[in-house]
C-alpha positions as a Markdown table, in Angstrom:
| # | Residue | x | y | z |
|---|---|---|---|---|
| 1 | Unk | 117.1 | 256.8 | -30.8 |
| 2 | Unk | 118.4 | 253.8 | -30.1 |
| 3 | Unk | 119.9 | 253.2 | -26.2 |
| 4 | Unk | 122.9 | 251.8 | -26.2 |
| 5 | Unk | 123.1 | 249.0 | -22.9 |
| 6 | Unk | 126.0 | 247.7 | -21.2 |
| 7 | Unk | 127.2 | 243.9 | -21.8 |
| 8 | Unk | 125.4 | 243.0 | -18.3 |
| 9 | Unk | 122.2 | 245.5 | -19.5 |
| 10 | Unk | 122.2 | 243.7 | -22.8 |
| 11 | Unk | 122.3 | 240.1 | -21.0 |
| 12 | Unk | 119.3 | 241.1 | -18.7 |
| 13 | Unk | 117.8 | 242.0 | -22.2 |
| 14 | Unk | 118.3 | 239.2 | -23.6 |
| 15 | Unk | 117.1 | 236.8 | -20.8 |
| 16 | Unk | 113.9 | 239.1 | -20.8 |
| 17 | Unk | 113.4 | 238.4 | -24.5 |
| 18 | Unk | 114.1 | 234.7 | -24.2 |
| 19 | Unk | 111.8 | 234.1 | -21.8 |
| 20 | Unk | 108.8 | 236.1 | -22.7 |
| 21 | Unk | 109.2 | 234.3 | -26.4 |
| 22 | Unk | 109.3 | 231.2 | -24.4 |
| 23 | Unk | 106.3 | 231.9 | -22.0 |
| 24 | Unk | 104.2 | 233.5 | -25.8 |
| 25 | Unk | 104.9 | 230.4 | -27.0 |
| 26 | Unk | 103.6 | 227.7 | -24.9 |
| 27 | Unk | 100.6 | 230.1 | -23.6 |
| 28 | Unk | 99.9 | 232.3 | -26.4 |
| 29 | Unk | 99.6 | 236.2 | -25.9 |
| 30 | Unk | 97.0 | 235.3 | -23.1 |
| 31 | Unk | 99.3 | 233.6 | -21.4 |
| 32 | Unk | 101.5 | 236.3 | -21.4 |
| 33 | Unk | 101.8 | 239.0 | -18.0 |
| 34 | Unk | 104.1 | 241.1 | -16.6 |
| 35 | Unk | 104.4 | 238.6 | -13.7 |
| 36 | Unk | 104.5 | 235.4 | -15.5 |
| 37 | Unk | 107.5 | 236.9 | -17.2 |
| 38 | Unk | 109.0 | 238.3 | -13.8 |
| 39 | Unk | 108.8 | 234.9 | -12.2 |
| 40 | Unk | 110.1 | 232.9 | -15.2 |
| 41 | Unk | 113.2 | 235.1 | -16.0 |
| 42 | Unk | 113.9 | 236.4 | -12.6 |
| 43 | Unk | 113.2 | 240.2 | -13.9 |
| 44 | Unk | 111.9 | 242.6 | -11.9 |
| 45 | Unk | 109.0 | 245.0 | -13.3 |
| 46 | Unk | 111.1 | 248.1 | -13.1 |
| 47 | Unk | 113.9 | 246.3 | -15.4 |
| 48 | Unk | 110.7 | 245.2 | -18.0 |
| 49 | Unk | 110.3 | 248.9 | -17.8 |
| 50 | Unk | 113.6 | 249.8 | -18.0 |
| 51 | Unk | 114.2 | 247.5 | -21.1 |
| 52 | Unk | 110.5 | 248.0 | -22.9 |
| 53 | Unk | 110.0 | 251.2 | -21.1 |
| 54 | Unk | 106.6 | 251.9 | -24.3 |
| 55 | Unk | 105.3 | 248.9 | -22.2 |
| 56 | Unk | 103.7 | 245.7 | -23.9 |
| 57 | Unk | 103.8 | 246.9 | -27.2 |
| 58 | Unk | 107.3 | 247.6 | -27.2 |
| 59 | Unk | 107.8 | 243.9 | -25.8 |
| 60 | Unk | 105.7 | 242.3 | -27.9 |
| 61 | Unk | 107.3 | 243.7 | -30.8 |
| 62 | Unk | 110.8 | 243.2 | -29.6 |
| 63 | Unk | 109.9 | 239.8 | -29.0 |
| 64 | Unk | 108.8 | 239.7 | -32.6 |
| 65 | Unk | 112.4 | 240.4 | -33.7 |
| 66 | Unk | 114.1 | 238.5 | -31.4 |
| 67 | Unk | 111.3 | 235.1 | -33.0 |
| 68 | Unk | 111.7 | 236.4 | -36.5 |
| 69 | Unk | 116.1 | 236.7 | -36.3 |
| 70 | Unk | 115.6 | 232.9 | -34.6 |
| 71 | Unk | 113.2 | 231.5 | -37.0 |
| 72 | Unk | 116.5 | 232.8 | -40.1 |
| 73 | Unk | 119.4 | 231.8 | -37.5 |
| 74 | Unk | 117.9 | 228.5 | -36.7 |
| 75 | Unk | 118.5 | 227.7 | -40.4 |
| 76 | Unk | 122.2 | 229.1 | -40.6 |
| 77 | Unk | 124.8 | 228.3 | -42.4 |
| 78 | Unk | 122.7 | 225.9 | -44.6 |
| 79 | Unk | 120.4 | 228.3 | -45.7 |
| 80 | Unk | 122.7 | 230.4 | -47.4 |
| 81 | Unk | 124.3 | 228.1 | -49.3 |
| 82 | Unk | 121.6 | 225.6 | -51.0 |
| 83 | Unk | 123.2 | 224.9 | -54.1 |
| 84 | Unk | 123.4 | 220.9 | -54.2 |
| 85 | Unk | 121.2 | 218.2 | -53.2 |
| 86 | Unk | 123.6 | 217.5 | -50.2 |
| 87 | Unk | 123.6 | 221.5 | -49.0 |
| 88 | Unk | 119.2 | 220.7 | -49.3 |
| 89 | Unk | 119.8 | 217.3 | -47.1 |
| 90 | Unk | 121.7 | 219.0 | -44.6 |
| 91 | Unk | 119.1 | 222.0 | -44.5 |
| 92 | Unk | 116.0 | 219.3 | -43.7 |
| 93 | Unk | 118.7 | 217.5 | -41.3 |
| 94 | Unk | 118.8 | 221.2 | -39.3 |
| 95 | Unk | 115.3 | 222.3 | -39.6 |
| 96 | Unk | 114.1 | 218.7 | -38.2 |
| 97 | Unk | 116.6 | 218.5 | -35.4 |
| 98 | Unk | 115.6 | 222.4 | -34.0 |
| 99 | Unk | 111.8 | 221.9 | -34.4 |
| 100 | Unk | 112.6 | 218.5 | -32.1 |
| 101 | Unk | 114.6 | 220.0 | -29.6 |
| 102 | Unk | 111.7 | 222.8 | -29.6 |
| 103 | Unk | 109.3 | 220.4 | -29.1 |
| 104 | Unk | 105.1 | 221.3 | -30.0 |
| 105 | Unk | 106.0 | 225.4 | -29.7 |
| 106 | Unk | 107.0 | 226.6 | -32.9 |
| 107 | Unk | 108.2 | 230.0 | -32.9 |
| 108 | Unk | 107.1 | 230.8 | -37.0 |
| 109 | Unk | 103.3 | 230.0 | -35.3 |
| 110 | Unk | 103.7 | 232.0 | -32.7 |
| 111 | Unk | 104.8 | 235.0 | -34.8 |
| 112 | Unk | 101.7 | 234.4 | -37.3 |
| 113 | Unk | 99.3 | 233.3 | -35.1 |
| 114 | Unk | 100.4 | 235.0 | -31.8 |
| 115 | Unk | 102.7 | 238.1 | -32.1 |
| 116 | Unk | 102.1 | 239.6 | -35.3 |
| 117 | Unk | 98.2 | 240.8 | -33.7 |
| 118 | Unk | 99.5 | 242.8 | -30.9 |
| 119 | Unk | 100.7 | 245.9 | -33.2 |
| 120 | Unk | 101.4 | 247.3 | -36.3 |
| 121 | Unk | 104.9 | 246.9 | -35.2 |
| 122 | Unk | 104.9 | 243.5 | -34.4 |
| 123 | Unk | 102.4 | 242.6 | -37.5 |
| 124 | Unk | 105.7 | 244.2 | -39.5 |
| 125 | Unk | 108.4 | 242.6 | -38.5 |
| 126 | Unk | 106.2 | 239.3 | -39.5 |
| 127 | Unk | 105.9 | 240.1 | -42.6 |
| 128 | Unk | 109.6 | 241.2 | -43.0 |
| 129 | Unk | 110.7 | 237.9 | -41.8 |
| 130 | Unk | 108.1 | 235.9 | -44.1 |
| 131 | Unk | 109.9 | 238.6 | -47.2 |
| 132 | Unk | 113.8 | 237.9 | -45.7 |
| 133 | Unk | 112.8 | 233.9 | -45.6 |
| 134 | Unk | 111.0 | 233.8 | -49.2 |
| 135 | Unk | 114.3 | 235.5 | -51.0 |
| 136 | Unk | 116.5 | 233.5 | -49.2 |
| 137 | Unk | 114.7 | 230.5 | -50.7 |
| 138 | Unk | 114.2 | 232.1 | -54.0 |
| 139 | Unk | 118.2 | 232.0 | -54.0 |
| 140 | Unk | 118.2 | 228.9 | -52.8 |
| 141 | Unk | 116.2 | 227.5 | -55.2 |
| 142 | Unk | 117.9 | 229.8 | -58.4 |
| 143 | Unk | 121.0 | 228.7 | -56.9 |
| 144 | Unk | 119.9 | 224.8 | -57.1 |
| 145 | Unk | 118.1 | 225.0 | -60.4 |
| 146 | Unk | 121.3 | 226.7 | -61.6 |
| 147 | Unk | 123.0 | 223.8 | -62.9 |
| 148 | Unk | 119.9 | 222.1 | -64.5 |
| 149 | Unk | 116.6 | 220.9 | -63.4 |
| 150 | Unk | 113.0 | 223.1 | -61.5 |
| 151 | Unk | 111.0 | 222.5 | -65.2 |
| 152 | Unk | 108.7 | 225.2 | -65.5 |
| 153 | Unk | 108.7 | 226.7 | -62.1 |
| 154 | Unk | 110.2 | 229.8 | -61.4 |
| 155 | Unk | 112.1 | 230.0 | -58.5 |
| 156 | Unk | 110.1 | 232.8 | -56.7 |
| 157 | Unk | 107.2 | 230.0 | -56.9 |
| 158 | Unk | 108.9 | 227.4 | -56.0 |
| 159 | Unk | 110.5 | 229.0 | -52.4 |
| 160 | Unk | 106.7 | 229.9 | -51.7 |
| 161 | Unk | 106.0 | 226.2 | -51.8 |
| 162 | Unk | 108.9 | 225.4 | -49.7 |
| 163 | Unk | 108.0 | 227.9 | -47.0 |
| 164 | Unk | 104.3 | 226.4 | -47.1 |
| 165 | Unk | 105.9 | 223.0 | -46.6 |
| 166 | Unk | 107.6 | 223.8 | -43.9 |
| 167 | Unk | 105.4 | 226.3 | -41.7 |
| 168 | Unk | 102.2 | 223.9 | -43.0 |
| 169 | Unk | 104.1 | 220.9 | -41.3 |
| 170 | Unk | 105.4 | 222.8 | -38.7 |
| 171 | Unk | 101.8 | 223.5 | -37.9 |
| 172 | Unk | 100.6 | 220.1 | -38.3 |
| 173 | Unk | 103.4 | 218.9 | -35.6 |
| 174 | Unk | 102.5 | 221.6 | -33.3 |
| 175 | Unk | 98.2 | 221.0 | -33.4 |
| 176 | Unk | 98.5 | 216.8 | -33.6 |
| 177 | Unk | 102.0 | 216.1 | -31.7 |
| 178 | Unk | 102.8 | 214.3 | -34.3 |
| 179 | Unk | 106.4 | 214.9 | -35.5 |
| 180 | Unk | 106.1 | 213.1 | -39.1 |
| 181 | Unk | 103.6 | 215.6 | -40.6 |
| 182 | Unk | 107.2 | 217.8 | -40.8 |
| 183 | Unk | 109.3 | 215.2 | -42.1 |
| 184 | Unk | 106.6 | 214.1 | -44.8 |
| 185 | Unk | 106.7 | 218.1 | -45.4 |
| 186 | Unk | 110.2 | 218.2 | -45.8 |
| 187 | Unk | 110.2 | 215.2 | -47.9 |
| 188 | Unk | 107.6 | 216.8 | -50.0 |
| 189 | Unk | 110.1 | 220.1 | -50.2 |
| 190 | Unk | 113.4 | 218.0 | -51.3 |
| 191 | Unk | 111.6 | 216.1 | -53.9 |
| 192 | Unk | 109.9 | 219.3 | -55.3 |
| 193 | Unk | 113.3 | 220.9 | -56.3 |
| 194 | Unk | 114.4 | 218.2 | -57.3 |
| 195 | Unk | 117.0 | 216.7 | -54.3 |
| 196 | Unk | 114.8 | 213.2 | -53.2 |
């Protein structure tokens, strides 16, 4: 059963979540303690306990959902409405300007790489965001394709080349620091479906 918190309860929540996902991304799950994540959010270890009271698992898999809802919200509004080349422009324009004001820590590679191997749990909300992300982009794609164009590609394909793109050159920024492997990526995506 779910608890219901109070607006301040929530808020303490939230600031938990926030910086644990901060402190998993820059450290990995290694990197991750009870204390690092007291220090950095100000939390005691009875409110973790309070909040997560199943312990690390229960964290790690609300941290999981709190990455996973980011990695869609980061994306909003464009993402639901891809339907012209300037709607796909202003989707790259987003996605580039979050991954740079993230910096190296990308929150998709922390889910895949990091997150999803502390649970069942957590290894299911992964693969529920990666399913939520590909049919949003299989829209998208449908959507685009609508009024002409995409060849011989179904659109199912064609949004798993998109996501590729994107997490591939997300990757690439994160491992070399350089920020153009995700613009060339990007690139690649637009003139895919036909926007470049």
């Amino acid at each position: 059963m779910q608890r219901v918190l109070t607006a301040k309860g929530a808020e303490t929540r939230r600031r938990i979540l926030e910086g644990a996902a901060e402190l998993l991304r820059t450290n990995g799950t290694a990197g991750v303690s009870l204390e690092r994540i007291c220090t950095s959010t100000g939390a005691s270890k009875s409110q973790l306990f309070h909040y997560f009271p199943d312990g690390r698992s229960e964290l790690f898999a609300a941290i999981a959902r709190f990455e996973a809802d980011r990695v869609i919200a980061d994306q909003q509004p464009y993402i639901e409405d891809l339907s012209t080349p300037e709607s796909w422009r202003a989707w790259r324009a987003a996605v580039i300007a979050r991954y740079s004001e993230l910096g190296r820590y990308c929150p998709v590679t922390a889910l895949v790489v990091e997150i999803s191997r502390t649970g069942p749990e957590a290894e299911g909300i992964v693969v529920d965001m990666q399913t939520r992300w590909h049919a949003l982009m299989t829209r998208a794609v449908a959507r685009l394709w609508s009024s002409g164009g995409g060849g011989d590609v179904a659109p199912e394909a064609a949004a798993s080349v998109v996501l590729a793109a994107v997490q591939g050159g997300a990757s690439m920024y994160q491992s070399t620091g350089e920020f153009v492997h995700l613009e060339r990526a990007l690139d690649g995506v637009l003139a895919y479906v036909g926007v470049a």
